[in-house]
C-alpha positions, -999 to 999 in steps of 0.1 A, spaced: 560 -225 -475 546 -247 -450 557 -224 -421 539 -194 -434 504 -212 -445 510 -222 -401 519 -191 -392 486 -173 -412 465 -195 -401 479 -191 -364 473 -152 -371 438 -160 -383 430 -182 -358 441 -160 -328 422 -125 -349 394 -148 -350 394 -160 -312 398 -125 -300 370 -113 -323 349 -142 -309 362 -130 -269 346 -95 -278 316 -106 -290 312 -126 -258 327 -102 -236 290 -85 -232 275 -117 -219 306 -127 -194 298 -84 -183 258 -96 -178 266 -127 -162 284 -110 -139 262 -84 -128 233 -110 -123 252 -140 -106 274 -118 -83 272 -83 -89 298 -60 -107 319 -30 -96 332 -10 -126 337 21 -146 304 12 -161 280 3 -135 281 -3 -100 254 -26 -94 254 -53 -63 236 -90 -61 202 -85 -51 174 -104 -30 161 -130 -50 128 -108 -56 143 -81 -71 150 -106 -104 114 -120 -104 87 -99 -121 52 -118 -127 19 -105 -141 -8 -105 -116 -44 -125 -120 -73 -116 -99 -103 -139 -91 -135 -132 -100 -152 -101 -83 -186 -87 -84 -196 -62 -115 -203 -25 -105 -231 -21 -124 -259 8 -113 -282 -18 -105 -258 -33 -82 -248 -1 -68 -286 5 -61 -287 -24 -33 -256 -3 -16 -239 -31 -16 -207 -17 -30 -197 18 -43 -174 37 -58 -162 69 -37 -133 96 -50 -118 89 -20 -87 113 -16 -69 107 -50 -82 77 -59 -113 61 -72 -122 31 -47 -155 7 -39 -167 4 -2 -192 -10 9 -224 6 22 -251 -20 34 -230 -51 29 -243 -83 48 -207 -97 52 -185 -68 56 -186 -36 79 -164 -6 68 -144 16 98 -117 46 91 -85 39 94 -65 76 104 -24 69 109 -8 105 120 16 115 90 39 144 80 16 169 68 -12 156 67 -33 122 82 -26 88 69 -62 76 61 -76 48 48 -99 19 59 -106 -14 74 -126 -41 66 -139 -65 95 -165 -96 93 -198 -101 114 -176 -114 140 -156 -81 141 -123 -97 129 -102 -77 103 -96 -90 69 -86 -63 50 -70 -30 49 -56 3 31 -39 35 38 -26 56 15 6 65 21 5 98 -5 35 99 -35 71 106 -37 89 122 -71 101 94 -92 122 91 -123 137 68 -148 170 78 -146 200 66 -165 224 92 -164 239 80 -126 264 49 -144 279 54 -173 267 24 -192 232 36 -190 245 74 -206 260 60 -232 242 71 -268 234 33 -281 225 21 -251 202 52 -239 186 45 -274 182 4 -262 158 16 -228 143 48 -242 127 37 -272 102 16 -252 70 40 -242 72 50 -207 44 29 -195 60 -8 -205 88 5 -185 72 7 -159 52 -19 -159 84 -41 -166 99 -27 -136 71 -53 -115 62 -82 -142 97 -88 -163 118 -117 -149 155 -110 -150 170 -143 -147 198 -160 -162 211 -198 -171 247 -195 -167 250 -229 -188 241 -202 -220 262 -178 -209 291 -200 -211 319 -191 -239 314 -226 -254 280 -225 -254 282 -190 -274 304 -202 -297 281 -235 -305 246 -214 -303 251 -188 -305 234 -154 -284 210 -164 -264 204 -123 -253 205 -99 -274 228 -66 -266 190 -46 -263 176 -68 -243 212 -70 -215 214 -36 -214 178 -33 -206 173 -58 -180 202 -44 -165 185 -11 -161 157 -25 -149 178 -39 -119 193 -5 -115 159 9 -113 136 -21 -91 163 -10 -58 157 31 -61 116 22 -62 115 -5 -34 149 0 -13 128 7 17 109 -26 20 117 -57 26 105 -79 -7 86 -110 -9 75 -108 -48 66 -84 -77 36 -85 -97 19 -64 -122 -20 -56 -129 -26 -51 -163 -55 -37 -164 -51 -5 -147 -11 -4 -145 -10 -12 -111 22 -24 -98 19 -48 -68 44 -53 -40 43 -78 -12 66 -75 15 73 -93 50 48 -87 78 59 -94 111 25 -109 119 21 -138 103 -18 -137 101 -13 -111 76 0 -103 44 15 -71 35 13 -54 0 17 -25 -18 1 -7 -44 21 18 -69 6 39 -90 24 58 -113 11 95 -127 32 127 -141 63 119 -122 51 109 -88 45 73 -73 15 67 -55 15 40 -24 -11 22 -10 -3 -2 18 -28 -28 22 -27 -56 46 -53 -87 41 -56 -116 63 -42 -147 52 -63 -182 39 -94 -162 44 -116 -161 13 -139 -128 20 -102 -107 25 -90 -121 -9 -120 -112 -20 -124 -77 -8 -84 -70 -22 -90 -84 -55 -122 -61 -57 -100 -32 -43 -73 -35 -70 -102 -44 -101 -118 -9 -96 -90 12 -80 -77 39 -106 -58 75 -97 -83 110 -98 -65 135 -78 -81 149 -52 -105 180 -52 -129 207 -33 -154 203 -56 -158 161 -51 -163 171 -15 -188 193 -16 -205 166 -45 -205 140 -19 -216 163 9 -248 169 -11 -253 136 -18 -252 126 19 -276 154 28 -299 139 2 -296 103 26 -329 97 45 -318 106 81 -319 70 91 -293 61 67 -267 93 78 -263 82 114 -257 45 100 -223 30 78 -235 44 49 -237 82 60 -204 82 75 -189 63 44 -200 95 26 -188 118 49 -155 105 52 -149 101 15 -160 140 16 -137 147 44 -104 128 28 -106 159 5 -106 183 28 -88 167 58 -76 206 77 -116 210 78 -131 205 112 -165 209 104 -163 177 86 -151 159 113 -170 174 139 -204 168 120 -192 131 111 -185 126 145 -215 141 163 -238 120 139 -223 89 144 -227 92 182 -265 91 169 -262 55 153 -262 24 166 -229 13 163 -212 46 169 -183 31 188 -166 11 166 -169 41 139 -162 66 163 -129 54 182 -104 67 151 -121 97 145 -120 106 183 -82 97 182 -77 116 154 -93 147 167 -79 149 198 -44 145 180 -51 175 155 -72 194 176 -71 192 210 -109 178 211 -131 150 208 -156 171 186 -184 150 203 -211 171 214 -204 171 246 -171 193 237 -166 214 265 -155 182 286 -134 164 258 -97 169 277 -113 158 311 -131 128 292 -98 120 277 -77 118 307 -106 96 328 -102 74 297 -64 67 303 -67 67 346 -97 44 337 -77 23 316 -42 18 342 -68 8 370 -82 -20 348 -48 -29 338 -35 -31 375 -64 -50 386 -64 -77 360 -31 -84 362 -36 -92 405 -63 -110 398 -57 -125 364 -30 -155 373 -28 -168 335 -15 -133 318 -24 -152 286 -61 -167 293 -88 -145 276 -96 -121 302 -58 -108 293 -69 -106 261 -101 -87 268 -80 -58 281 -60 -56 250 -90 -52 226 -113 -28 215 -135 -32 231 -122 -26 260 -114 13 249 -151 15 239 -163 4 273 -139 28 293 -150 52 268 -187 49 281 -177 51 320 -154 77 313 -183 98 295 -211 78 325 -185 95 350 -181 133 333 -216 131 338 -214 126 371 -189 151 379 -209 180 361 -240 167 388 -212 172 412 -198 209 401 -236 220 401 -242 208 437 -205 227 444 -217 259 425 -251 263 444 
């Protein structure tokens, strides 16, 4: 009698155990896959950077309110700038605003930089245009499976996405322990595992091609925020995802570090950026609103802020650019605006589009022979490579003086073709 009440209670005790080891074998699978990674019929899923489990929600300091009466002193305003709505500033006593052009595949990377009074940069954008993207989960098996497919999809769309930035996916392995299961209980719950895992599945297809520092997430506007390493260590380098019918959106922004105006100008950036996609009709709204500018105003900042906005619609139109440019060689500080946009036309057209066209390839190359001969002479008679005057040659303004003697020179040649001619 005694041997059978031990051997049912044996029996029980090893149905119970094994019941127990199946009801824990979930956690020892999500353990895994966080601590170390796992490689099965279920999911293939590696051990990530540290980033990738770290998700936080993203505060910004206080900014200035956009109001129309603030918008009045053209201090700051909101353009449709390509396919975003963005502020820039106009007459701004701090900042100055230049275009940023990057060559891309297509079409131009534009955006914008931000510099001081003392001409130093503190902030940054280009938009780097969208790329398809979708919440897959038919690629591992665990995600396919009916139950679990019903665990991720049930959420609406947008918390998955913002989850995919602000959720922290991290583990204590002391409550993942069998002992501590069987004392405590679940910690997890079989929805919650499954999802986080798919979140981890997800966070490497969206940011496999950058190099993560942290994840963040703006509420407000459902703005997910991505810093990443910069190999100048003045700066720091983020990202901006936008998420609309299917496609990501990028923004790179770069914003230069312990400096209070570049936090600033960012945290005003992200407050009132928002997705409108990009149309003919905003450029010709903001054409006719620049040609309603007193003239004064359209060879200054604030005409060419309107201008460009109007041409980021419209960016395989030349007569935007060429009237841009050949009103900011009117203005007084038509260099530092002008240098990108001459770049960039010379790139995409062959041509300065300055007014003084029929010269631009000859203007072009006296630029570059100007620029070796001041390279070879500094460094003969520059002994410290590193002292300022090295650095002088490596700046703007450098490019914007050989720009003026290349054009004081192509003056000086037509004077000399004339005298030919006669």
């Amino acid at each position: 009698m005694k041997l059978k009440i031990f051997l049912l209670s044996l029996l029980l005790l090893i149905i119970g155990g094994g019941i127990l080891l199946v009801l824990w074998a979930p956690y020892h699978f999500y353990k895994t896959a966080l601590t170390t990674g796992i490689q099965s019929e279920y999911l293939n899923l590696g051990r990530l950077p540290d980033p990738y489990y770290k998700g936080s929600v993203e505060t910004l300091g206080p900014v200035v309110t956009l109001t129309e009466a603030h918008e009045e002193q053209k201090l700051w305003q909101r353009f449709h700038f390509s396919d975003y709505q963005i502020p820039l500033p106009l007459h701004h006593p701090e900042v100055n605003f230049y275009p940023l052009i990057e060559e891309g595949e297509g079409r131009p990377l534009i955006g914008g930089r931000f510099v001081d009074q003392s001409q130093e940069e503190v902030f940054s954008f280009t938009l780097m245009g969208g790329s398809p993207f979708t919440l897959r989960a038919d690629k591992e098996k665990l995600f396919s499976l009916p139950s679990v497919k019903q665990f991720i999809f049930r959420r609406p769309a947008a918390q998955i996405w913002g989850d995919l930035f602000r959720k922290n996916i991290q583990v204590d392995t002391s409550e993942m322990a069998p002992w501590y299961y069987f004392s405590q209980g679940g910690t997890y719950s079989l929805d919650e595992m499954c999802y986080n895992l798919f979140l981890l599945h997800m966070r490497p297809v969206l940011f496999r091609q950058y190099q993560l520092e942290s994840l963040k997430y703006l509420e407000a506007n459902q703005v997910g925020i991505v810093q990443v390493y910069d190999i100048d260590e003045r700066f720091v380098s983020e990202y901006a995802f936008i998420f609309v019918n299917g496609i990501v959106y990028k923004i790179r922004m770069r914003i230069k570090k312990n400096n209070a105006l570049g936090k600033s100008i960012r945290d005003l950036f992200l407050t009132y950026l928002s997705f409108e996609e990009s149309s003919v009709d905003s450029a010709q709204k903001i054409y006719a609103a620049f040609r309603n500018l007193p003239y004064r105003t359209r060879v200054e900042q604030e005409g060419m802020v309107y201008l460009y906005a109007a041409w980021t619609h419209v960016t395989d139109r030349v007569e935007f650019l060429r009237e841009m440019i050949q009103l900011l060689e009117r203005g007084p500080e038509k260099l530092r605006h002008l240098r990108p946009l001459y770049e960039f036309a010379y790139k995409k057209f062959g041509d300065l589009l300055s007014k003084d066209s029929d010269q631009n390839v000859k203007l072009k190359q006296k630029m570059q022979e100007e620029l070796d001969k001041e390279i070879e002479s500094a460094s003969k008679n520059t002994p410290d490579k590193n002292d300022d005057a090295g650095e002088l040659l490596k700046g703007r303004e450098r490019e914007e003086y050989l720009l003026n003697k290349a054009k004081a020179m192509k003056a000086n040649q037509d004077n000399e073709e004339k005298v030919l001619d006669r």
